[in-house]
ROSEMI-117161 format. One record per residue (C-alpha): residue number from 1; residue in one letter; x, y, z. Coordinates in steps of 0.02 Angstrom, whole numbers, padded with zeros to 5 digits. Example, Ala and Ser with C-alpha at 12.3 -4.5 7.8 and 13.67 -1.06 7.14 Angstrom:
residues 2
atom i: 1 aa: A east: 00615 north: -00225 up: 00390
atom i: 2 aa: S east: 00684 north: -00053 up: 00357
//
This chain:
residues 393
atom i: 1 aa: X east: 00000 north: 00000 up: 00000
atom i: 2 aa: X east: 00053 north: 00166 up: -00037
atom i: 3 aa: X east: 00083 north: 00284 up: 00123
atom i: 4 aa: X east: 00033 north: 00475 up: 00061
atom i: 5 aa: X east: 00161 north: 00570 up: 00158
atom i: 6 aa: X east: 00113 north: 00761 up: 00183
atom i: 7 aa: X east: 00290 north: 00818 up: 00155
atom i: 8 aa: X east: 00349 north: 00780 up: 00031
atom i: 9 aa: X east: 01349 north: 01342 up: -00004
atom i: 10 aa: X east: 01492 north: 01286 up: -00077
atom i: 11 aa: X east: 01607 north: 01100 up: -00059
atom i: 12 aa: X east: 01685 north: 01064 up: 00082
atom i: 13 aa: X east: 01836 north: 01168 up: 00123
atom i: 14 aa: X east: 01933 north: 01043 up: 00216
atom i: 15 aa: X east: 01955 north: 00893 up: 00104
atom i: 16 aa: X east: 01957 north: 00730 up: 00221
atom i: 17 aa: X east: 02086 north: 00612 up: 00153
atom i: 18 aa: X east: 01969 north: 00465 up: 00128
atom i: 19 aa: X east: 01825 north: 00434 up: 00251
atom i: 20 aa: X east: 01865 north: 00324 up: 00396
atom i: 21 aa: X east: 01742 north: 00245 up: 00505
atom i: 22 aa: X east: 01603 north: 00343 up: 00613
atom i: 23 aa: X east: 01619 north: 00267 up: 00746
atom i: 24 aa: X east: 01792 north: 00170 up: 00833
atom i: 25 aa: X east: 00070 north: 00671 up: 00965
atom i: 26 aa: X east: 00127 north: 00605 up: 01119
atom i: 27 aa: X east: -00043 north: 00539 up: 01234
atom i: 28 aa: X east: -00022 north: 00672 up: 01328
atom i: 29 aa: X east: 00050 north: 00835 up: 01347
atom i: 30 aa: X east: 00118 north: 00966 up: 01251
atom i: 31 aa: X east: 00166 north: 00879 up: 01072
atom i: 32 aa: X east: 00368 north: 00940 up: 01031
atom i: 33 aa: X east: 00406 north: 01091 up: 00933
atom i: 34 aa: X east: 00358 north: 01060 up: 00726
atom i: 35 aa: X east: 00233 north: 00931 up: 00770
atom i: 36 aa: X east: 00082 north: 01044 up: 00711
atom i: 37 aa: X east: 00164 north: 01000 up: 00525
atom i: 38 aa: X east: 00133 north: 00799 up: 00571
atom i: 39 aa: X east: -00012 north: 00716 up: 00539
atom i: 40 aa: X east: -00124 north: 00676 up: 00689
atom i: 41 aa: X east: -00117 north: 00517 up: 00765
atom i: 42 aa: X east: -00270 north: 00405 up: 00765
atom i: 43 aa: X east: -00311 north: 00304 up: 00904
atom i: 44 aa: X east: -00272 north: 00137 up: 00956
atom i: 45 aa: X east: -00323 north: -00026 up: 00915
atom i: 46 aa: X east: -00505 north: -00060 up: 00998
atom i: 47 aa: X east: -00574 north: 00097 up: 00867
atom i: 48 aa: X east: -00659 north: 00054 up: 00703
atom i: 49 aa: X east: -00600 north: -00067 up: 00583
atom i: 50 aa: X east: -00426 north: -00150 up: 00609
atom i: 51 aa: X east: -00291 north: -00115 up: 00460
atom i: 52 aa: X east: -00137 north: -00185 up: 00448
atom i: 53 aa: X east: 00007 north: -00093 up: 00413
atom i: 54 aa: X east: 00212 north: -00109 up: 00323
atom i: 55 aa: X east: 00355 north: -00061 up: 00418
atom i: 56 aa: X east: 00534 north: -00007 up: 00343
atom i: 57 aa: X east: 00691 north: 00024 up: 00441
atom i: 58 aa: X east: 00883 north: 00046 up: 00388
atom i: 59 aa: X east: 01049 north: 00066 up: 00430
atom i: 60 aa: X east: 01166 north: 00239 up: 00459
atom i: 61 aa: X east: 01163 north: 00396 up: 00381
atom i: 62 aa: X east: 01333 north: 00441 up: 00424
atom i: 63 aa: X east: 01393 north: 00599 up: 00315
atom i: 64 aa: X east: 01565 north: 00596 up: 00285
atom i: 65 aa: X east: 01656 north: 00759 up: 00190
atom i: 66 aa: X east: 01633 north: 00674 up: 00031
atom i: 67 aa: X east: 01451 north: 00635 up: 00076
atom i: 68 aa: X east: 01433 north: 00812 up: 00103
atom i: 69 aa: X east: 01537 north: 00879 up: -00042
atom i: 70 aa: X east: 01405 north: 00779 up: -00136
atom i: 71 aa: X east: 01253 north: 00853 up: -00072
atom i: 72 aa: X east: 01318 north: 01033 up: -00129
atom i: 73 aa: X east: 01347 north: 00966 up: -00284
atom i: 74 aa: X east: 01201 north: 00883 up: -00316
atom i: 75 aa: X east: 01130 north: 01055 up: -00232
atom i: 76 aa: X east: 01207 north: 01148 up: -00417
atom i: 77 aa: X east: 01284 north: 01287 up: -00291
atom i: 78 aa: X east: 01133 north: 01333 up: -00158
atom i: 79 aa: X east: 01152 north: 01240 up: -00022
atom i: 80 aa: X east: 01167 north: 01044 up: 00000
atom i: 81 aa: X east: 01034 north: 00922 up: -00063
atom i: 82 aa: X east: 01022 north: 00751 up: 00017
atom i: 83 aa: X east: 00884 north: 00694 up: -00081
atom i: 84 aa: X east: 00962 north: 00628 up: -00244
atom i: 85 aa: X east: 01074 north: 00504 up: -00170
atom i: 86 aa: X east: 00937 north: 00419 up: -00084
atom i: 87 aa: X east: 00824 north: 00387 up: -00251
atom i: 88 aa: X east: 00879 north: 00237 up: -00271
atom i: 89 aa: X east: 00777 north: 00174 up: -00129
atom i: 90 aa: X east: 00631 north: 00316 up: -00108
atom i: 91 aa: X east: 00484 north: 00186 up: -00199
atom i: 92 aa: X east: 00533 north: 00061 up: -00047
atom i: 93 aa: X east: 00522 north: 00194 up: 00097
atom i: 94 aa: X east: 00383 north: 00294 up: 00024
atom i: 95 aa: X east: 00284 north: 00150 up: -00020
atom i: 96 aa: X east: 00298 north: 00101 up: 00160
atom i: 97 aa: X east: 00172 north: 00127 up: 00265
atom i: 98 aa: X east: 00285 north: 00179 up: 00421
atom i: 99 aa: X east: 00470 north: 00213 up: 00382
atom i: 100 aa: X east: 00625 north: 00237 up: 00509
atom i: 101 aa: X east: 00788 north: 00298 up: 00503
atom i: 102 aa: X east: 00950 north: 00329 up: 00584
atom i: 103 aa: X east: 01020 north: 00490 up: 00593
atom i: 104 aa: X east: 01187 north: 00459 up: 00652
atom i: 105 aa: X east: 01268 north: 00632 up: 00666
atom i: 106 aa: X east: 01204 north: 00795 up: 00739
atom i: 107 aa: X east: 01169 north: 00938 up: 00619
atom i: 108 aa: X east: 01308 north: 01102 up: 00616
atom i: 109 aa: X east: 01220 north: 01282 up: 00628
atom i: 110 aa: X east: 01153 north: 01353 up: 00445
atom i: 111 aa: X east: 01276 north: 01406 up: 00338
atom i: 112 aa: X east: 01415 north: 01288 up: 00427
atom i: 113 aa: X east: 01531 north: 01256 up: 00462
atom i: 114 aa: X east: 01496 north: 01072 up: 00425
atom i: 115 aa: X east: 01616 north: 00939 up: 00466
atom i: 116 aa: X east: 01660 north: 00731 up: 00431
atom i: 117 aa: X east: 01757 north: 00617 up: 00540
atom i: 118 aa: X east: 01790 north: 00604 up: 00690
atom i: 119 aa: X east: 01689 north: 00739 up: 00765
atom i: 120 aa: X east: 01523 north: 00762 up: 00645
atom i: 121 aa: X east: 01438 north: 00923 up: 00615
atom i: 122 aa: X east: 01310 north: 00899 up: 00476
atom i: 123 aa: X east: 01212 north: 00998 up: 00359
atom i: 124 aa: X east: 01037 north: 01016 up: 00423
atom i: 125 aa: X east: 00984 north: 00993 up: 00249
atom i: 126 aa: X east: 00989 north: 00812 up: 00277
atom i: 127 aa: X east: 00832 north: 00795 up: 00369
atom i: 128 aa: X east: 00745 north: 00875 up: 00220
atom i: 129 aa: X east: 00815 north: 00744 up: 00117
atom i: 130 aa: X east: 00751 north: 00606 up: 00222
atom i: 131 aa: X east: 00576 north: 00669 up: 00240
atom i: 132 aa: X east: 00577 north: 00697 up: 00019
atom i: 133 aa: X east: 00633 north: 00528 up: 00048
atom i: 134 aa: X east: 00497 north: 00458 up: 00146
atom i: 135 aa: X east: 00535 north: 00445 up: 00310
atom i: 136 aa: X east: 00436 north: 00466 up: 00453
atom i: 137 aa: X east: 00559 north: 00444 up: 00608
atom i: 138 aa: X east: 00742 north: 00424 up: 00651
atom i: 139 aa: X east: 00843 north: 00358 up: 00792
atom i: 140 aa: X east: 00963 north: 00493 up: 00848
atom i: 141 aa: X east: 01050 north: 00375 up: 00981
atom i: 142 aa: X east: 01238 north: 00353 up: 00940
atom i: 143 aa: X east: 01396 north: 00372 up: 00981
atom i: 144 aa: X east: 01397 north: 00532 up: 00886
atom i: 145 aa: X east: 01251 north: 00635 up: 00977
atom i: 146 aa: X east: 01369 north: 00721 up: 01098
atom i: 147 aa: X east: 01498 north: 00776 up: 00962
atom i: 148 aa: X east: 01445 north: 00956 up: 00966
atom i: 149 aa: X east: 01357 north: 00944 up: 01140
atom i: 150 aa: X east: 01180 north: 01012 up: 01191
atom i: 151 aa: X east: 01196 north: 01120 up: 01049
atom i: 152 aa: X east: 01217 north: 00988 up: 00926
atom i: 153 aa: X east: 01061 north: 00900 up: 00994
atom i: 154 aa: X east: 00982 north: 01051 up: 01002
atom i: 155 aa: X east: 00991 north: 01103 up: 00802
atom i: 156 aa: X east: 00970 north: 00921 up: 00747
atom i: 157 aa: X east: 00806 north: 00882 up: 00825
atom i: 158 aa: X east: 00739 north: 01078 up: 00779
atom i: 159 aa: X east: 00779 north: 01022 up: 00589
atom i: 160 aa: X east: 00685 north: 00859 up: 00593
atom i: 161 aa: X east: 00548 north: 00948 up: 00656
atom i: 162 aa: X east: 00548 north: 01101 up: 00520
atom i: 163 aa: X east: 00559 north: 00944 up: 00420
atom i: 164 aa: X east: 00424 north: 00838 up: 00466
atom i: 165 aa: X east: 00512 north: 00702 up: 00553
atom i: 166 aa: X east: 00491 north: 00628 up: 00711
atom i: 167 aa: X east: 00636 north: 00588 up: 00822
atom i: 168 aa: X east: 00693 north: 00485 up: 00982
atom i: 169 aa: X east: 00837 north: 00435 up: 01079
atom i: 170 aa: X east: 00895 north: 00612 up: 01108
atom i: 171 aa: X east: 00815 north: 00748 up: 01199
atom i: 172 aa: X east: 00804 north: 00945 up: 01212
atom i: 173 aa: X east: 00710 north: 00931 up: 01397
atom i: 174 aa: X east: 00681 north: 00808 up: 01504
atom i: 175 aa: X east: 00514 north: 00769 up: 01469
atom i: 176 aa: X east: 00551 north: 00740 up: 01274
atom i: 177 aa: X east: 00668 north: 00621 up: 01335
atom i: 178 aa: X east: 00516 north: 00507 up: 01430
atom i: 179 aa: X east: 00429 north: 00512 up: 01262
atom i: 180 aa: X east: 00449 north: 00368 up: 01111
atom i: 181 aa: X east: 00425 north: 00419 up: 00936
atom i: 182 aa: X east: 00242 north: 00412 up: 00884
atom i: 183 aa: X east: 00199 north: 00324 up: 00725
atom i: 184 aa: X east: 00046 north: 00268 up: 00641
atom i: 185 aa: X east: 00019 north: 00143 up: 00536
atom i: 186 aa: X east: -00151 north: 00072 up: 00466
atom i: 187 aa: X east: -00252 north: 00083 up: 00623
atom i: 188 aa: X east: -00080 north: 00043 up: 00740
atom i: 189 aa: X east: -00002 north: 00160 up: 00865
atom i: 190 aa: X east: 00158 north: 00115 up: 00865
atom i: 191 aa: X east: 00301 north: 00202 up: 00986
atom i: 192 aa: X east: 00496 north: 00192 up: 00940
atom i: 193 aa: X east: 00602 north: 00205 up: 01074
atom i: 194 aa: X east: 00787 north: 00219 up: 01041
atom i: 195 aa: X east: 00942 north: 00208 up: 01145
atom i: 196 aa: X east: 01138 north: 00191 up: 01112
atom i: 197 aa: X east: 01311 north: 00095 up: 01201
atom i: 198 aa: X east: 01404 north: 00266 up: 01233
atom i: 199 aa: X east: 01440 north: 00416 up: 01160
atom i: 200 aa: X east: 01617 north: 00419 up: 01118
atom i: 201 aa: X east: 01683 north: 00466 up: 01299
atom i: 202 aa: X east: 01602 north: 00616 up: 01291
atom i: 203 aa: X east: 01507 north: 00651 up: 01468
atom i: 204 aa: X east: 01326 north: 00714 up: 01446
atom i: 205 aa: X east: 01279 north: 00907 up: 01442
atom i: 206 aa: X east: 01279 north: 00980 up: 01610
atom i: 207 aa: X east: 01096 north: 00972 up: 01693
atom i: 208 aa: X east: 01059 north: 00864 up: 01562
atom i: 209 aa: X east: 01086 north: 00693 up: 01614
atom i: 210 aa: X east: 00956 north: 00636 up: 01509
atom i: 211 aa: X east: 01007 north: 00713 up: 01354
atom i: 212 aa: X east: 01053 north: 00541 up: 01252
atom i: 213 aa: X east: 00965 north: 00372 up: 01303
atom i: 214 aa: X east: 01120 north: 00258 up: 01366
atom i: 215 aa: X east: 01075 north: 00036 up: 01330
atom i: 216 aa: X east: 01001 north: -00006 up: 01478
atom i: 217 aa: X east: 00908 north: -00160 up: 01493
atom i: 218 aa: X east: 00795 north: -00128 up: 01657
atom i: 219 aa: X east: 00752 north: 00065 up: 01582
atom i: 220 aa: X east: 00717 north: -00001 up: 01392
atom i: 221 aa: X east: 00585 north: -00139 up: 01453
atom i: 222 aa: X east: 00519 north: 00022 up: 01587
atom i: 223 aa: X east: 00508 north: 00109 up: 01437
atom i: 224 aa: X east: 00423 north: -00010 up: 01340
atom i: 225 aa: X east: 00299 north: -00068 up: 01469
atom i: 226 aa: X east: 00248 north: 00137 up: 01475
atom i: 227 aa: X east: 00255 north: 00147 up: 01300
atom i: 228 aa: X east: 00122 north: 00011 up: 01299
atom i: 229 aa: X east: 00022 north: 00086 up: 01463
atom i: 230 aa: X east: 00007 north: 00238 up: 01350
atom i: 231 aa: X east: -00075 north: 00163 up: 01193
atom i: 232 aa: X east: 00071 north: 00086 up: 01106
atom i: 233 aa: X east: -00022 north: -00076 up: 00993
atom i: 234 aa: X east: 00163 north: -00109 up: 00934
atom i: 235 aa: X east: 00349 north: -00056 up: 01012
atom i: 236 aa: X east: 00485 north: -00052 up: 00904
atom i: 237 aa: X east: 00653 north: -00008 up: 00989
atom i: 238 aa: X east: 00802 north: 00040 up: 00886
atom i: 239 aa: X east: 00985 north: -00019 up: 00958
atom i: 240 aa: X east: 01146 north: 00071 up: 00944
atom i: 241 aa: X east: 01248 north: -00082 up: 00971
atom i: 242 aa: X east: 01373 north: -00221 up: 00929
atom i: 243 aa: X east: 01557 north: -00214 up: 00851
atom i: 244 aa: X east: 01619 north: -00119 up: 00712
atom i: 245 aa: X east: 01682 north: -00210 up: 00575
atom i: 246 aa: X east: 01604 north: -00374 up: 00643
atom i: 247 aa: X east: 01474 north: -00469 up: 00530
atom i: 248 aa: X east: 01431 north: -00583 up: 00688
atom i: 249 aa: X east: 01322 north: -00504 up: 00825
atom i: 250 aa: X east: 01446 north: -00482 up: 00989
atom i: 251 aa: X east: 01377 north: -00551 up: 01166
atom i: 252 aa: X east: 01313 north: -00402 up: 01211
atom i: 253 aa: X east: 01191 north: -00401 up: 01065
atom i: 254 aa: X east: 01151 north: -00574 up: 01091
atom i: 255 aa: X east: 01108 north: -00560 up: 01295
atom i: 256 aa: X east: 01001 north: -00427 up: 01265
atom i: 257 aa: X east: 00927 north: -00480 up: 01094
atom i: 258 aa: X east: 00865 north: -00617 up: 01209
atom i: 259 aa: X east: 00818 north: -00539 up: 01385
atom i: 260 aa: X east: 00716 north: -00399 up: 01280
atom i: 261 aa: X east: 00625 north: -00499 up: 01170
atom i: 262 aa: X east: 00587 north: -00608 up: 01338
atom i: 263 aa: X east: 00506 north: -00466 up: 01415
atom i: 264 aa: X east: 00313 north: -00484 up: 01452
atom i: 265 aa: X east: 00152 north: -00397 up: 01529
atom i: 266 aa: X east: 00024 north: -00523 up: 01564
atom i: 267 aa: X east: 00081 north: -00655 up: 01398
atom i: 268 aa: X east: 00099 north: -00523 up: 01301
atom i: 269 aa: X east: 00297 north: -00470 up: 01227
atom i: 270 aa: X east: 00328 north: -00286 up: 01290
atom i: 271 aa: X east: 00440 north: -00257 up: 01133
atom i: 272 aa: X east: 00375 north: -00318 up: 00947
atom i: 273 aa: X east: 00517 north: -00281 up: 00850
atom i: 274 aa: X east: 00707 north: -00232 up: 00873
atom i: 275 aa: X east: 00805 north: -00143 up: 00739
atom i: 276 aa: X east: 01007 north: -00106 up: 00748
atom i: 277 aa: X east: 01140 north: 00004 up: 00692
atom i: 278 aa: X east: 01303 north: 00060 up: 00721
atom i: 279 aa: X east: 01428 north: -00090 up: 00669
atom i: 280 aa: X east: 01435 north: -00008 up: 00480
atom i: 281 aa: X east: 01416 north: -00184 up: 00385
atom i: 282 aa: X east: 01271 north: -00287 up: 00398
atom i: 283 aa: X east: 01232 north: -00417 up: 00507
atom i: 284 aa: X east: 01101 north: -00542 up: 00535
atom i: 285 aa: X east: 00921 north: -00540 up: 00570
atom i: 286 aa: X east: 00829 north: -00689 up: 00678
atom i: 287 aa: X east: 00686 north: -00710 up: 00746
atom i: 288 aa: X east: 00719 north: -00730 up: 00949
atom i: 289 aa: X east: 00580 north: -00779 up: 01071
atom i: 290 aa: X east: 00441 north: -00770 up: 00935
atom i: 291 aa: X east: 00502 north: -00581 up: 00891
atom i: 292 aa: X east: 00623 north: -00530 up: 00755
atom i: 293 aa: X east: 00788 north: -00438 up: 00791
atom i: 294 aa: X east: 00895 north: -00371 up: 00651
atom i: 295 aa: X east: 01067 north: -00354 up: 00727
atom i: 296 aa: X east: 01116 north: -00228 up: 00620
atom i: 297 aa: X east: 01065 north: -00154 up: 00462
atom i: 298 aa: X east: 01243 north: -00069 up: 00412
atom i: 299 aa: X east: 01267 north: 00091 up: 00335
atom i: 300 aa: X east: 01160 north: 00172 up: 00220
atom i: 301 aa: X east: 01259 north: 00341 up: 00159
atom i: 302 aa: X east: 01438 north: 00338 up: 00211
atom i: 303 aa: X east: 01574 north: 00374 up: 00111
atom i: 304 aa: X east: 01738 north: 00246 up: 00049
atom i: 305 aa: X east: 01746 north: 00160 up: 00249
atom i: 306 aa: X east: 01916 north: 00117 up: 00326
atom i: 307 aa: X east: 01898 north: -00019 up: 00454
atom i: 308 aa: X east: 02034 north: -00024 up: 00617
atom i: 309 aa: X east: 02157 north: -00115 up: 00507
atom i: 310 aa: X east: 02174 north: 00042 up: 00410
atom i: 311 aa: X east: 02102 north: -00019 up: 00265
atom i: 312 aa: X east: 01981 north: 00003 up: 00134
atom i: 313 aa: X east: 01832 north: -00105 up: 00176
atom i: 314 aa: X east: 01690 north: -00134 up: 00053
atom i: 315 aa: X east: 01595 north: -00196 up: 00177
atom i: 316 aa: X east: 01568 north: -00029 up: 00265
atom i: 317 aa: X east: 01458 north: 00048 up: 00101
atom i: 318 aa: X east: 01334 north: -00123 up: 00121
atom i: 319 aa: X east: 01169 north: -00135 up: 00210
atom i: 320 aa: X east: 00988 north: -00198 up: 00210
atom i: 321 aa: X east: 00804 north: -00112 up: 00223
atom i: 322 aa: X east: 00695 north: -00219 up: 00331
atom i: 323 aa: X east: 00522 north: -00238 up: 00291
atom i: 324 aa: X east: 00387 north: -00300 up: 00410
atom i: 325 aa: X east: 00220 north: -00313 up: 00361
atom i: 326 aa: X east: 00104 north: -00316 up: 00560
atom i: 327 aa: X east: -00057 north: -00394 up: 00535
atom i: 328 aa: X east: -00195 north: -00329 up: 00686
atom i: 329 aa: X east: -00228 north: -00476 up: 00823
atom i: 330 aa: X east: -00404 north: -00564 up: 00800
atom i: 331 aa: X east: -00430 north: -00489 up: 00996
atom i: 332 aa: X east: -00411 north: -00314 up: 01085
atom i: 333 aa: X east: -00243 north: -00322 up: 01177
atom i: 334 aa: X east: -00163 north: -00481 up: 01102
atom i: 335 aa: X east: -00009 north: -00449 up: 00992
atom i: 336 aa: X east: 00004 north: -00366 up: 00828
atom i: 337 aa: X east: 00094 north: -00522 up: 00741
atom i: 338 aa: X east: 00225 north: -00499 up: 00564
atom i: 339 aa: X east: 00136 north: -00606 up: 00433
atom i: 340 aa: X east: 00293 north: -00562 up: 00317
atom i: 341 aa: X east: 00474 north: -00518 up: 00363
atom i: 342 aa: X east: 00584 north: -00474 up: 00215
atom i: 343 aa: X east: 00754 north: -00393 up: 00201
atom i: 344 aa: X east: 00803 north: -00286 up: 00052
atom i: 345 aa: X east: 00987 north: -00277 up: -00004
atom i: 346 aa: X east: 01076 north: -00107 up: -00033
atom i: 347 aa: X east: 01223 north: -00040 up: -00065
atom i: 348 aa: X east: 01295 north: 00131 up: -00095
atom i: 349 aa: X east: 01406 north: 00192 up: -00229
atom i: 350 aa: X east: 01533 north: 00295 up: -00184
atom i: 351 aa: X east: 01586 north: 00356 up: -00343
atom i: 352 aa: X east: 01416 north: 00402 up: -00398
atom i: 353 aa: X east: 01380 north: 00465 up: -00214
atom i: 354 aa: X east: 01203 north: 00348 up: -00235
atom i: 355 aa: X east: 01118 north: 00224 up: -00114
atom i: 356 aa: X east: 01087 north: 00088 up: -00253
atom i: 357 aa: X east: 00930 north: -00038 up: -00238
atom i: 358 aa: X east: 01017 north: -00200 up: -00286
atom i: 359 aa: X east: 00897 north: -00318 up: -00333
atom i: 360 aa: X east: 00823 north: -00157 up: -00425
atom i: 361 aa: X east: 00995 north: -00130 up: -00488
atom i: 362 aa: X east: 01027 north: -00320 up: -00560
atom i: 363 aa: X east: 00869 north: -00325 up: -00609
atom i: 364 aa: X east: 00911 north: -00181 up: -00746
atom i: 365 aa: X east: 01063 north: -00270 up: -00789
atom i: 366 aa: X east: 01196 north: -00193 up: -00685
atom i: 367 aa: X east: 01317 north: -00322 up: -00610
atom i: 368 aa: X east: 01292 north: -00319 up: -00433
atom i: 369 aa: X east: 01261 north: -00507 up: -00385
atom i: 370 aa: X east: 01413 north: -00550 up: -00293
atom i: 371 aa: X east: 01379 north: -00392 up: -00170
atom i: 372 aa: X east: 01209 north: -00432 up: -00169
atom i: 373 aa: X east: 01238 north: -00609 up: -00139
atom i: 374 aa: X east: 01375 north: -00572 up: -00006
atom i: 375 aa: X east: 01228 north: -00489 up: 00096
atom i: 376 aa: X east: 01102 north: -00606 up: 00076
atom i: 377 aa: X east: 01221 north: -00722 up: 00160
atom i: 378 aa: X east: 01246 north: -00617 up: 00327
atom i: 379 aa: X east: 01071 north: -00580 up: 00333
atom i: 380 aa: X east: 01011 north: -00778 up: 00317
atom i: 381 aa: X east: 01180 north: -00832 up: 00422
atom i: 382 aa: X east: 01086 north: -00864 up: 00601
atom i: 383 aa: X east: 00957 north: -00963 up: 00517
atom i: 384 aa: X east: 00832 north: -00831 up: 00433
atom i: 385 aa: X east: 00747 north: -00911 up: 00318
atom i: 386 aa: X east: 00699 north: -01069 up: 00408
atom i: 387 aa: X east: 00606 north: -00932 up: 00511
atom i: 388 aa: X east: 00509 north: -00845 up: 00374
atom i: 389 aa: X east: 00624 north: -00712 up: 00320
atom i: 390 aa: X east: 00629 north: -00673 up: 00131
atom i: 391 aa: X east: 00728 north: -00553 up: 00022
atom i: 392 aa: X east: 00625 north: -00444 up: -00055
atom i: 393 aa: X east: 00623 north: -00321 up: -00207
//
């Protein structure tokens, strides 16, 4: 089904040598600044006829100098545009009938300046690019959030808004901070809740301990379990987590893949779905305890990565979409189940400074199916497709 969305400077003066890796209405209250450009949210399930409802998430937008030497290309001279390099996937977010991001980096002040690895200051013109794009939320939980401090936060979260997009997993008060993302899709409140490992040894902003949600296990299922108290049908929590360079999930990912997805209120999962980012190649999804976990969906604009051995690594420019399609429960307050789980390959080119579609891609003749193949691999590697997932188009 097709979601109808109702939103649709010069280069770089210091030239990074390469890019290395990134990283070694609420229901109730005031709704957050720019949320008078959202659409309303509809109520719960219990109201009118139940629709089901398609769910995309992927990887890191991660804007390296080249990524952003790009955009003011592609921008002819005024300004940076983020949009172009992410047609190559905008039919399988817009299409979607809820679609989530990751911002990875915190936006620099208009005008610049605008900076790459290691400390990332980012156009604000991105978030306009991912709303032309299709998206309707991003996780802004990384590593990266405290790079440019409260002020960073600060202009990052005021763009998505001007844009249109909702945001979670860093916070401009404390009480934005107790609130999840809220979605809608078909007649499904959803909440996205969002949290990270660290933030780069950075401490948080003082008298604002809250300003970037830290992995905690007891405060993510308290979260969830409020989320749900609130209205939430479905609770998807997006994970800042694992090891870089790693296509494995690491312990860490694993222990709390499974105590999350253990969680429950009265036989009922507090958390439906977990999506994850921050390792910068893909990894594997499974489905653990009845509930699917992607482990990490790798990056999604980045430019040519350098892993810790100091080399060039393909891998770092590969990712999936996921795709979940939630079907309503036959009862009030049972689970909204995923009748279809599918996981699209991507991949972007750093020469043409494009996020390419690759089954799109081969399909139109373009010699992609050892990459694409390589990713299919990972993503089917912890037994996948035995559980229902499929790669889709």
């Amino acid at each position: 089904m097709v979601k109808r969305k109702l939103h649709g400077a010069a280069a770089m003066a210091a030239v990074l040598i390469g890019s290395v890796t990134g990283c070694t209405g609420p229901p109730t209250g005031s709704l957050p600044p720019g949320s008078e450009r959202r659409a309303p949210l509809a109520a719960g399930s219990g109201h009118g006829e139940q629709r089901g409802f398609t769910l995309v998430a992927s990887g890191d937008v991660l804007p390296h100098a080249s990524i952003i030497r790009q955009a003011a290309a592609d921008a002819g001279g005024n300004g940076y545009d983020f949009a172009p390099m992410l047609t190559g996937v905008k039919s399988v977010v817009s299409e979607a009938d809820v679609a989530i991001c990751h911002m990875e980096t915190v936006y620099g002040p208009d005008g610049g300046p605008y900076t790459g690895y290691p400390n990332f200051k980012s156009p604000p013109e991105v978030a306009k690019g991912l709303s032309s794009t299709g998206y309707d939320s991003c996780s802004t939980a990384s590593n990266h959030s405290l790079d440019d401090g409260a002020e960073g936060i600060d202009r990052t979260l005021a763009a998505l808004d001007k844009a249109g997009v909702r945001h979670v997993g860093s916070a401009r008060t404390e009480a934005e901070s107790r609130e999840p993302a809220w979605l809608k899709g078909g007649s499904a409140k959803i909440a996205q809740l969002a949290y990270t490992y660290g933030t780069n040894g950075y401490p948080m902003p003082e008298g604002r301990p809250w300003a970037v949600n830290l992995i905690d296990q007891e405060k993510i299922v308290a979260d969830a379990r409020a989320a749900r108290k609130a209205g939430a049908d479905v609770v998807v929590v997006s994970m800042h987590w694992g090891t870089e360079w790693q296509d494995e999930p690491d312990a860490q990912q694993l222990r709390l893949g499974k105590a999350l997805t253990a969680s429950k209120t009265d036989d009922r999962p507090d958390i439906d779905l977990i999506i994850g980012t921050h390792a910068h190649v893909p990894q594997s999804y499974e489905k653990v305890n009845d509930t699917w976990v992607i482990y990490g969906m790798g990056d999604q604009i980045a430019g040519p990565m350098v892993n810790h051995s100091g080399a060039y690594d393909p891998r770092g420019n590969q990712g999936t979409i996921g795709r979940f399609t939630f079907a309503p429960p036959e009862r009030e307050g049972q689970r909204w189940e995923v009748s279809k789980a599918e996981f699209i390959p991507q991949w972007f080119d750093t020469d043409a400074g494009r996020v390419v579609n690759l089954n799109a891609a081969i399909a139109g003749g373009a010699d992609h199916v050892a990459v694409r193949d390589r990713i299919r691999e990972v993503a089917l590697s912890r037994g996948a497709g035995k559980q229902g997932l499929a790669m889709g188009q």
